[in-house]
GULUMVO-937572 format. One line per 10 residues: for each residue x, y, z of C-alpha. Coordinates in Angstrom, 3 decimals. Layout:
GULUMVO-937572
X,Y,Z ~ ...;
end
This chain:
GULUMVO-937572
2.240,1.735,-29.586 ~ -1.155,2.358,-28.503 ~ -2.679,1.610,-24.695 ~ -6.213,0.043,-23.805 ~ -7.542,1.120,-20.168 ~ -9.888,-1.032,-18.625 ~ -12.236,-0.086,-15.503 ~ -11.630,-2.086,-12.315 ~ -12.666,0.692,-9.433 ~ -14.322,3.522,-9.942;
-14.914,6.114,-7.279 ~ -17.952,4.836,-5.257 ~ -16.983,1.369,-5.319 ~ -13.064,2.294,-4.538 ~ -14.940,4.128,-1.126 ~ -16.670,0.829,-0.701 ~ -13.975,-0.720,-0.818 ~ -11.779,1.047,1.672 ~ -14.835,1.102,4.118 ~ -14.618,-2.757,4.060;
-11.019,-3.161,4.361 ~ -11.487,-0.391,7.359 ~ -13.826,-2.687,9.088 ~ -11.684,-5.695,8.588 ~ -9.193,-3.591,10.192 ~ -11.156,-3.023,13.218 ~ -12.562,-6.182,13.706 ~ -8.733,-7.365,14.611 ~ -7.371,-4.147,15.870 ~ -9.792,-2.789,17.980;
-8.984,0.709,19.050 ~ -5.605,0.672,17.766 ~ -4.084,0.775,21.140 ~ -1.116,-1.305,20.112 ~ -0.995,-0.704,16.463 ~ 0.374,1.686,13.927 ~ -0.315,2.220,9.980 ~ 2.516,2.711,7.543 ~ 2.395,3.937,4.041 ~ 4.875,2.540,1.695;
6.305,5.428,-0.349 ~ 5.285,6.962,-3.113 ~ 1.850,5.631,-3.953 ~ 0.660,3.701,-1.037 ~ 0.851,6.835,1.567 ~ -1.849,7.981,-0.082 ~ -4.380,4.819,0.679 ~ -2.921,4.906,3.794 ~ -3.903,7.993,4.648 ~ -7.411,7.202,3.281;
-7.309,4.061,5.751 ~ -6.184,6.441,8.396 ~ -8.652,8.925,8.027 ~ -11.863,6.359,7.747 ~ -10.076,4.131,10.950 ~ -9.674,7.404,13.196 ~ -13.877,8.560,12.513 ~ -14.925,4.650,12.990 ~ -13.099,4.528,16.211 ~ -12.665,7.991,17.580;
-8.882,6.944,18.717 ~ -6.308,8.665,17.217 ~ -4.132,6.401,15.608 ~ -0.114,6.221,14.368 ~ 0.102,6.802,11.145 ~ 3.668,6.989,9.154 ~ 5.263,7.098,5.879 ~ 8.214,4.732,5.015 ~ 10.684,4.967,2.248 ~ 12.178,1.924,0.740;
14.187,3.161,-1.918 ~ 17.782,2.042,-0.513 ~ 16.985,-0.962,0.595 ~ 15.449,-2.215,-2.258 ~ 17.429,-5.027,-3.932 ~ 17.283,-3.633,-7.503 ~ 18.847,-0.332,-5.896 ~ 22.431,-0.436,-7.706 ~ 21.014,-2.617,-10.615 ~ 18.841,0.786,-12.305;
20.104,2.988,-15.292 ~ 19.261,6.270,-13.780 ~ 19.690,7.073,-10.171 ~ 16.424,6.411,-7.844 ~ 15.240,8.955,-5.799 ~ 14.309,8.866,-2.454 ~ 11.121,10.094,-0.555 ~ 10.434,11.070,2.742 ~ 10.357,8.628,5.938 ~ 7.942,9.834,8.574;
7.652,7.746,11.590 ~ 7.775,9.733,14.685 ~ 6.468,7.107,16.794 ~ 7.902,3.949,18.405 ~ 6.738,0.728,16.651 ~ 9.161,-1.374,18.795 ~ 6.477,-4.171,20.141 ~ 3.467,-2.230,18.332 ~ 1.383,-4.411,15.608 ~ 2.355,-2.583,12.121;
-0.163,-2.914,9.621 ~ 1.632,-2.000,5.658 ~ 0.012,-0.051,3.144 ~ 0.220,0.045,-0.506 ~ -1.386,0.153,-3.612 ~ -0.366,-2.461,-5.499 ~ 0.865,-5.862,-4.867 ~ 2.703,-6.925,-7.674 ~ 6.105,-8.640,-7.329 ~ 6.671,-8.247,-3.583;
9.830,-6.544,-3.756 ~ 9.055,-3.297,-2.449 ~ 7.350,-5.163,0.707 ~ 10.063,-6.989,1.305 ~ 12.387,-3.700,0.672 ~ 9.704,-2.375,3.581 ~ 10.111,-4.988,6.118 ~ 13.775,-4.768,5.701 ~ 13.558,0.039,5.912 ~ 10.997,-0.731,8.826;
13.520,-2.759,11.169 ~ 15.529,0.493,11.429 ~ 12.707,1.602,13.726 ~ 12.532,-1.101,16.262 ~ 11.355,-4.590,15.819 ~ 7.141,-4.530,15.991 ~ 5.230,-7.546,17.549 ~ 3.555,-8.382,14.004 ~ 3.817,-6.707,10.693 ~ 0.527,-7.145,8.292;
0.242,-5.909,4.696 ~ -2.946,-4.323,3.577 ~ -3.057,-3.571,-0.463 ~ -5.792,-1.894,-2.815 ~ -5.171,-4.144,-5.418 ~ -2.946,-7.933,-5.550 ~ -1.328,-8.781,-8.992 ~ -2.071,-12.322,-9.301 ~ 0.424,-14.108,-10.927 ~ 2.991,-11.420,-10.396;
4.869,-12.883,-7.625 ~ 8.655,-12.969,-7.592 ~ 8.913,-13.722,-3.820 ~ 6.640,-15.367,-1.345 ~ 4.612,-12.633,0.173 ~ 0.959,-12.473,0.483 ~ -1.088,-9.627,1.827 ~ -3.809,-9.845,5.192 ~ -6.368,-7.494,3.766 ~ -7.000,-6.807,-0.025;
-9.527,-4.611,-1.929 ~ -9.950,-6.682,-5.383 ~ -7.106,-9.582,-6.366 ~ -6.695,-9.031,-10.461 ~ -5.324,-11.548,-12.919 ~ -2.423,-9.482,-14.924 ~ -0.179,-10.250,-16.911 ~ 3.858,-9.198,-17.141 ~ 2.428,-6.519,-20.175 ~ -0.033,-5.258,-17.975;
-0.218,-2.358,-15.289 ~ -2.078,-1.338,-12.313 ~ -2.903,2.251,-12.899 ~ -4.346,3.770,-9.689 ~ -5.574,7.725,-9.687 ~ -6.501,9.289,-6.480 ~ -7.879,12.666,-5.570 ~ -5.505,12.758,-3.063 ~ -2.675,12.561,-6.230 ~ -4.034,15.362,-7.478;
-6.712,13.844,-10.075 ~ -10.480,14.479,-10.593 ~ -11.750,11.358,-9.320 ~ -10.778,8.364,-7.667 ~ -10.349,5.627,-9.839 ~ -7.844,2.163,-10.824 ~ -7.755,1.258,-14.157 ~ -6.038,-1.824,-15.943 ~ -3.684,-0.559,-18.357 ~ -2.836,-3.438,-21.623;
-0.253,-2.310,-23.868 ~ -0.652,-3.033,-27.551 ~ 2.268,-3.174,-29.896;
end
């Protein structure tokens, strides 16, 4: 089985990208008084910190910024063939009445926000959640959920993958490719 990988960010436009999605940001949340940013373990805590970064220079607020694991309350939990592991949950703020804003990389199915909404209730009950992804998986859905912000919407299908590498992951460049795989 061999793999085709097809472009769909490379490294200036994926910092063009998060600039825009930064200013979107802004443009509802102000300062950030009232709102907090959490990454969605593993992948997404990565753009999130990205987000974080960009949102504290453009403002010059500091700004919440947590890490949220959703691996046990995920609904294909007792369903896998090897045991998932779990990653770490950082939220050492109070998001009870705060505006939340989500991070990941990838919409695809909206499971794992859903598994998010569900882990993030365990931490008080915020005034609004929104869901800010790199890329959406059009087509992909297997529940009705919809992000607020996105960086690029990409038709896929079910034989496809989103294959993001960040610096930040340990790669050379910043880059999201489209992954086909051929039989």
């Amino acid at each position: 089985m061999s793999t085709q990988r097809k472009l769909i960010f490379n490294s200036d436009l994926l910092s063009i990208t998060v600039s825009r999605l930064c200013h979107q940001l802004i443009e509802v949340h102000g300062n950030f008084e009232d709102t907090a940013v959490l990454g969605l373990q593993p992948r997404g805590i990565y753009l999130a910190q990205m987000i974080h970064n960009r949102l504290e220079k453009e403002t010059g607020h500091p700004i919440d910024l947590g890490y949220l694991d959703t691996t046990f309350y995920r609904d294909d939990f007792r369903r896998r063939e090897t045991p998932a592991k779990a990653n770490s949950t950082r939220v050492d703020f109070i998001i009870e009445g705060q505006n939340v804003v989500l991070i990941d990389d990838v919409l695809f199915t909206g499971r794992s926000v859903r598994a998010a909404l569900d882990a993030m209730m365990a931490f008080g009950r915020p005034r609004s959640v929104e869901l800010l992804v790199l890329i959406d998986r059009k087509y992909a859905r297997h529940l009705p959920i919809s992000a607020d912000y996105v960086g690029q919407y990409v038709n896929t299908i079910e034989s496809q993958r989103v294959l993001v590498e960040l610096e930040a992951q340990g790669f050379k460049k910043n880059r999201i490719w489209l992954v086909n795989k051929e039989n």
